[in-house]
DRENTOR-952945 format. One record per atom (N, C-alpha, C): atom name; x, y, z. Coordinates in steps of 0.1 Angstrom, whole numbers, always signed. Layout:
<nodes>
{node 'CA',{X,Y,Z}},
...
</nodes>
This chain:
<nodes>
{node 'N',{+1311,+19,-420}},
{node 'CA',{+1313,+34,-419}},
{node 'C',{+1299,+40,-416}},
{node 'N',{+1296,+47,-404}},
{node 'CA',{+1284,+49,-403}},
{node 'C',{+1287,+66,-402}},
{node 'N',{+1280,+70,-407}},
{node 'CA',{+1280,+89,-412}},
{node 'C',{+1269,+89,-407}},
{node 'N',{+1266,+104,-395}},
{node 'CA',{+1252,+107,-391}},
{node 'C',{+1248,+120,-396}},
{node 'N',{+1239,+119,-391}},
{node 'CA',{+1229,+132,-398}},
{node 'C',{+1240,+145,-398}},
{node 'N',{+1244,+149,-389}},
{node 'CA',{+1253,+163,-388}},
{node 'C',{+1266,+164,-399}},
{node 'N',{+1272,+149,-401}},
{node 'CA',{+1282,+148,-408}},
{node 'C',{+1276,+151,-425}},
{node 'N',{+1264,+145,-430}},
{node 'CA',{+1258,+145,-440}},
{node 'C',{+1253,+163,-442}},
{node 'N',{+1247,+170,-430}},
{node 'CA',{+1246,+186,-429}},
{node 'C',{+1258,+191,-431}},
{node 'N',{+1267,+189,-432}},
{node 'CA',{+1284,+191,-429}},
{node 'C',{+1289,+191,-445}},
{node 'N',{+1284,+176,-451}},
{node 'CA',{+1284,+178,-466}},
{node 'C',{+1283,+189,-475}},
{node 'N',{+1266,+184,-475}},
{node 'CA',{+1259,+196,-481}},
{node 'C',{+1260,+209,-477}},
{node 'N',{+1261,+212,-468}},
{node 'CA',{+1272,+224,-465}},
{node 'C',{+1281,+233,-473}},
{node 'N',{+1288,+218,-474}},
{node 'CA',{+1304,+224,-483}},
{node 'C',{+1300,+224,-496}},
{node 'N',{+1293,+211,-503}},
{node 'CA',{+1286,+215,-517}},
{node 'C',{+1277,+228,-518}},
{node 'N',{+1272,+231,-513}},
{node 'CA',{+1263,+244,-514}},
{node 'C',{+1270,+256,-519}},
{node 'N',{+1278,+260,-507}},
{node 'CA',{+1291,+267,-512}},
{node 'C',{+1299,+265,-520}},
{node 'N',{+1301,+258,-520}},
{node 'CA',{+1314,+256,-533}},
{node 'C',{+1303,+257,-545}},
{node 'N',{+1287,+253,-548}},
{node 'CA',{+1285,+253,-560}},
{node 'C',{+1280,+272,-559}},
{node 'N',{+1276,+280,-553}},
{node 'CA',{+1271,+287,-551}},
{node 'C',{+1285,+298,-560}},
{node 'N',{+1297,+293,-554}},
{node 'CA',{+1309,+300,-559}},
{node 'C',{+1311,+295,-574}},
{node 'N',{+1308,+284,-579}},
{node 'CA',{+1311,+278,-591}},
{node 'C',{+1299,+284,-597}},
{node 'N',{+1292,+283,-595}},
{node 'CA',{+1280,+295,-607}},
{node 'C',{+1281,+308,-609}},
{node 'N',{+1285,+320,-598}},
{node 'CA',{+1293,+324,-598}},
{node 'C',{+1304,+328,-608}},
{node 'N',{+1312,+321,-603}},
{node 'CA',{+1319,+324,-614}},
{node 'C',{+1319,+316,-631}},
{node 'N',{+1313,+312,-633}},
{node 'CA',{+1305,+303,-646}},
{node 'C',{+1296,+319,-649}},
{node 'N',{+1293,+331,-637}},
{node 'CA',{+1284,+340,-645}},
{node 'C',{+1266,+331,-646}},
{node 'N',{+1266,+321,-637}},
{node 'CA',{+1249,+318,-640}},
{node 'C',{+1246,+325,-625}},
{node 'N',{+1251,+329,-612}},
{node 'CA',{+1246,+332,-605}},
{node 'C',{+1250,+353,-603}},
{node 'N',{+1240,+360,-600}},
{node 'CA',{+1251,+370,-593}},
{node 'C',{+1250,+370,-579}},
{node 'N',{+1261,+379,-579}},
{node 'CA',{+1265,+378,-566}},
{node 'C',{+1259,+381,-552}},
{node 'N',{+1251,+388,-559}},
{node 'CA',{+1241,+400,-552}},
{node 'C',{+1225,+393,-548}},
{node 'N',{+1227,+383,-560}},
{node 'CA',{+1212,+377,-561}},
{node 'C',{+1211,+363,-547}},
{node 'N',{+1194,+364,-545}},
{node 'CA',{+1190,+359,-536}},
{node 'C',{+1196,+346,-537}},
{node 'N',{+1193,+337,-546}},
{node 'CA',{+1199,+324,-546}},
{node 'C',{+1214,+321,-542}},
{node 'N',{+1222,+328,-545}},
{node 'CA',{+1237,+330,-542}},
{node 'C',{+1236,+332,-526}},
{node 'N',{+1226,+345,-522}},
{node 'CA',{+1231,+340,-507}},
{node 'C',{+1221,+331,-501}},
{node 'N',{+1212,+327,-508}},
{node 'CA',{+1207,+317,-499}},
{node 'C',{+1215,+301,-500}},
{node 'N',{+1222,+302,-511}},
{node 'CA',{+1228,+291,-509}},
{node 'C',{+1244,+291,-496}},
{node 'N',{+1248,+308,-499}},
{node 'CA',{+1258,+305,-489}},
{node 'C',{+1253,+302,-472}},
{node 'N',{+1238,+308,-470}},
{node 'CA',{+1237,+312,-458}},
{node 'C',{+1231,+295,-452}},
{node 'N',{+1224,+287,-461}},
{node 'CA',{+1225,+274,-462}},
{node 'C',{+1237,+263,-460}},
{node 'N',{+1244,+267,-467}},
{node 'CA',{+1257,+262,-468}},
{node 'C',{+1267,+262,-457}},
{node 'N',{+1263,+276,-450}},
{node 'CA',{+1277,+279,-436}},
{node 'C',{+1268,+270,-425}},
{node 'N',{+1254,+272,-425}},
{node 'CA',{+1244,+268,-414}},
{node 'C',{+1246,+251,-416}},
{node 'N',{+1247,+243,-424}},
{node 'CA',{+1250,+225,-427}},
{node 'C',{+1263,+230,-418}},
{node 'N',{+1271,+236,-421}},
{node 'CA',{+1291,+235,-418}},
{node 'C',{+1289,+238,-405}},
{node 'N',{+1282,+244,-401}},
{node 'CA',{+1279,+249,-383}},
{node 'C',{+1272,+238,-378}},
{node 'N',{+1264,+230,-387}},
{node 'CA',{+1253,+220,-374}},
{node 'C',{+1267,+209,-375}},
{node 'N',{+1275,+208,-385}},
{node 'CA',{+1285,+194,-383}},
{node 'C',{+1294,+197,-367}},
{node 'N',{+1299,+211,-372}},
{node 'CA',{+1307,+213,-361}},
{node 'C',{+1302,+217,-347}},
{node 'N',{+1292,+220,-346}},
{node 'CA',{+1284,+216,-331}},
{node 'C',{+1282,+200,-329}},
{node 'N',{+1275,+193,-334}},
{node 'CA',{+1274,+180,-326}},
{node 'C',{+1280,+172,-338}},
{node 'N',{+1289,+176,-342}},
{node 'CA',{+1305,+166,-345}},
{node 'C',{+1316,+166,-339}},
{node 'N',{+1325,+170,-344}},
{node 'CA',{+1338,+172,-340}},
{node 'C',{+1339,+188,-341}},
{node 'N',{+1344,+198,-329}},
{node 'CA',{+1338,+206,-330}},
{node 'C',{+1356,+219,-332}},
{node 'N',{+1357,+230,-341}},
{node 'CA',{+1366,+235,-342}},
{node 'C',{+1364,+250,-346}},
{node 'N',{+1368,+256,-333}},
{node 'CA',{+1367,+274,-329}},
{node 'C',{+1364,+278,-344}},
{node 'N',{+1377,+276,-350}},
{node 'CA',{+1382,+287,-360}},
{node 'C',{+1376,+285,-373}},
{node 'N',{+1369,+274,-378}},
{node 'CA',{+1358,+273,-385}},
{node 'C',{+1343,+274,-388}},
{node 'N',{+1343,+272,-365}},
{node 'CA',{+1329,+277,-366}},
{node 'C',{+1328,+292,-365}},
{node 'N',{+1339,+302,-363}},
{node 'CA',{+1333,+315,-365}},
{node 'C',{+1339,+318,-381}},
{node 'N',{+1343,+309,-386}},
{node 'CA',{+1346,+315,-403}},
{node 'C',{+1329,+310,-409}},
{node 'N',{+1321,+302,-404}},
{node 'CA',{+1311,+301,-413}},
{node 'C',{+1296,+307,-405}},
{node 'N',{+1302,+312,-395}},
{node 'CA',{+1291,+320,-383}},
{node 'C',{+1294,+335,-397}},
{node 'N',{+1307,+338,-397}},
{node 'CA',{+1307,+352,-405}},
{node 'C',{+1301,+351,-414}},
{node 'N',{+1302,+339,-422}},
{node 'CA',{+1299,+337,-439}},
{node 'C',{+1282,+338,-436}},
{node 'N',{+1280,+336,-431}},
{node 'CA',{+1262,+330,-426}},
{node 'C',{+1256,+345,-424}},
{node 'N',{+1266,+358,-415}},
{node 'CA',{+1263,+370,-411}},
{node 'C',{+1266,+378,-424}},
{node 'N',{+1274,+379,-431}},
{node 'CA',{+1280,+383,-446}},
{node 'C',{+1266,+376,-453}},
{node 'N',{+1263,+368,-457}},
{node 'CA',{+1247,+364,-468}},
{node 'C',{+1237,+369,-465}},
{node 'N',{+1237,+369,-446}},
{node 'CA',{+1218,+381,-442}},
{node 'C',{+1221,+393,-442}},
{node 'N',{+1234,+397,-440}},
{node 'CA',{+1233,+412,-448}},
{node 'C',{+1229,+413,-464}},
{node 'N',{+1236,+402,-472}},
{node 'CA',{+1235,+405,-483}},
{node 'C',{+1220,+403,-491}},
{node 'N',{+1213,+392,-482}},
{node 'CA',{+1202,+394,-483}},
{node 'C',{+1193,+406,-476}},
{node 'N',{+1196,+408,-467}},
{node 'CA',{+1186,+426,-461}},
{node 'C',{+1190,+437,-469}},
{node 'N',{+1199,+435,-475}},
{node 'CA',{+1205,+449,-484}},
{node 'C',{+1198,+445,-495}},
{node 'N',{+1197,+436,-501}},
{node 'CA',{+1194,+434,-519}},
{node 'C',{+1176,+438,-513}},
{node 'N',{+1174,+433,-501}},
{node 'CA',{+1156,+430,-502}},
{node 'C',{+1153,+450,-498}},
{node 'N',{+1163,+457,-491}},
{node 'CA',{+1163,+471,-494}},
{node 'C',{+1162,+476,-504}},
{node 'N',{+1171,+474,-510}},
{node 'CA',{+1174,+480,-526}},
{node 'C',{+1165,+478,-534}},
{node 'N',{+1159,+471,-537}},
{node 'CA',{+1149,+466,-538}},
{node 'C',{+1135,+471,-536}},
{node 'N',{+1133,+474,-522}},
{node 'CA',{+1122,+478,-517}},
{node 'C',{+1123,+496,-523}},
{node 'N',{+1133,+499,-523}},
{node 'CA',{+1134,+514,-525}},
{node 'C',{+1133,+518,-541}},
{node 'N',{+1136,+509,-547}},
{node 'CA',{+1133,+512,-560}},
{node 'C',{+1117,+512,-565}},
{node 'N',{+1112,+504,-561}},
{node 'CA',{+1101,+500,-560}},
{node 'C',{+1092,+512,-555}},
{node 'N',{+1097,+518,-545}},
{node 'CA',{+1093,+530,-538}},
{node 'C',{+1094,+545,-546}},
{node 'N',{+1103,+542,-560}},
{node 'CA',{+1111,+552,-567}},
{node 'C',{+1095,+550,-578}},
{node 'N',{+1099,+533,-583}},
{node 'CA',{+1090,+541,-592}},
{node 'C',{+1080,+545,-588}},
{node 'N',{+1070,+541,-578}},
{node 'CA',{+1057,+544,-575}},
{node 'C',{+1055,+557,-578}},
{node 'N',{+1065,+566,-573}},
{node 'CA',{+1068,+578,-569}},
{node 'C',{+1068,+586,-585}},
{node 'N',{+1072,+577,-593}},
{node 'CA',{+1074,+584,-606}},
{node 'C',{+1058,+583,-612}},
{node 'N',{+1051,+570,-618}},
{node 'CA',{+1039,+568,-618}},
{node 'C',{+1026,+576,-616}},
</nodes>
């Protein structure tokens, strides 16, 4: 059985995700936090390199193109929220 690199990015892919949702809901990750979407935006990006130079299928690659665009929002939003608070306290100080 010979597995190549893309199929193994394909893996870890789906582990990423799935563990990203298993902490999650275990309550060790939030939802909102960086790790959570760097694991998803990780995780859709392995599932995308499989299905470009693997076996290649529409409707999964725009389900994890979305999931990938759904985590850099959620990361540009948290790194906002963030940035503005930041900007609150100063402002208080």
């Amino acid at each position: 059985m010979n597995i190549l690199w893309h199929d193994w990015a394909g893996y870890l892919g789906v582990v990423l995700v799935l563990l990203a949702f298993l902490l999650l809901q275990a309550r060790k990750l939030h939802g909102n936090g960086l790790v959570y979407q760097l694991m998803n935006v990780l995780g859709a990006l392995g599932v995308m390199l499989s299905l470009l130079f693997g076996s290649f299928n529409a409707s999964a690659f725009v389900m994890q193109l979305a999931w990938m665009v759904i985590g850099i929002y959620g990361i540009a939003n948290s790194a906002r929220v963030r940035r503005e608070l930041r900007d609150v306290e100063r402002r208080i100080t």
